[in-house]
C-alpha positions in Angstrom: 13.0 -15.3 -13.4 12.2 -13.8 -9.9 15.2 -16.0 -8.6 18.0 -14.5 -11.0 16.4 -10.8 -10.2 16.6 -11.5 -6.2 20.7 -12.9 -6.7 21.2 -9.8 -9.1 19.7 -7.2 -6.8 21.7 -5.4 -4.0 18.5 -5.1 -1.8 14.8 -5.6 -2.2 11.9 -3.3 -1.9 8.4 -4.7 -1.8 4.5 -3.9 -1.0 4.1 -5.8 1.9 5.1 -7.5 5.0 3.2 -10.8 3.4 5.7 -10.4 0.5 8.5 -10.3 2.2 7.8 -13.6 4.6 6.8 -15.4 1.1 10.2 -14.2 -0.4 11.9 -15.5 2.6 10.3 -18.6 2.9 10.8 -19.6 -1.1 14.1 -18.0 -1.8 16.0 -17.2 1.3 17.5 -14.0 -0.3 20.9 -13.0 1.7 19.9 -9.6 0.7 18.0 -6.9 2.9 14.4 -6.2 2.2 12.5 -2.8 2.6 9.0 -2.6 3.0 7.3 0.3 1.6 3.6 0.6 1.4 1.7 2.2 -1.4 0.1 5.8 -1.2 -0.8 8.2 -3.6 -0.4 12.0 -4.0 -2.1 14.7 -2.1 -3.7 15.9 -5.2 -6.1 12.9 -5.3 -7.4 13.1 -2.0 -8.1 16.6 -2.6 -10.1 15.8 -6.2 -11.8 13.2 -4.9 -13.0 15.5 -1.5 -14.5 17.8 -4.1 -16.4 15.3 -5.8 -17.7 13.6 -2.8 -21.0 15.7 -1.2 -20.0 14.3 2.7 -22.6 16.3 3.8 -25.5 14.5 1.8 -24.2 11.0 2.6 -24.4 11.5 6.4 -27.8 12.7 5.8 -28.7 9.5 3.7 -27.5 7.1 5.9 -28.1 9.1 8.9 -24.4 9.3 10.7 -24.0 11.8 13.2 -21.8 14.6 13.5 -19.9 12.4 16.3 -19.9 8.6 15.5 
């Protein structure tokens, strides 16, 4: 299955640079491949700072202002 989709694709995109040597080394595509790593949207790092006290943490486990 993932041979017929590598010989019916024009290029490939995939998650890592491990991905791509495995795909080389088992297949040998004569097709370009892209990495492109995985991130998420602004909007969850901003949620998540709000429910995260940073303040209280670095007070528990003692972490200066500087580290």
């Amino acid at each position: 299955m993932i041979k017929l989709a590598i010989k019916r694709s024009d290029v490939l995109v995939v998650p890592s640079f491990f991905t791509k040597r495995e795909i080389i080394n088992f297949f040998n595509p004569k097709r370009e491949i892209f990495v492109v790593y995985p991130a998420i949207s602004e909007k969850f790092i901003e949620n998540s700072k709000r429910l995260v006290n940073f303040e209280k943490i670095k007070e528990k486990y003692k972490i200066p202002d500087k580290y």
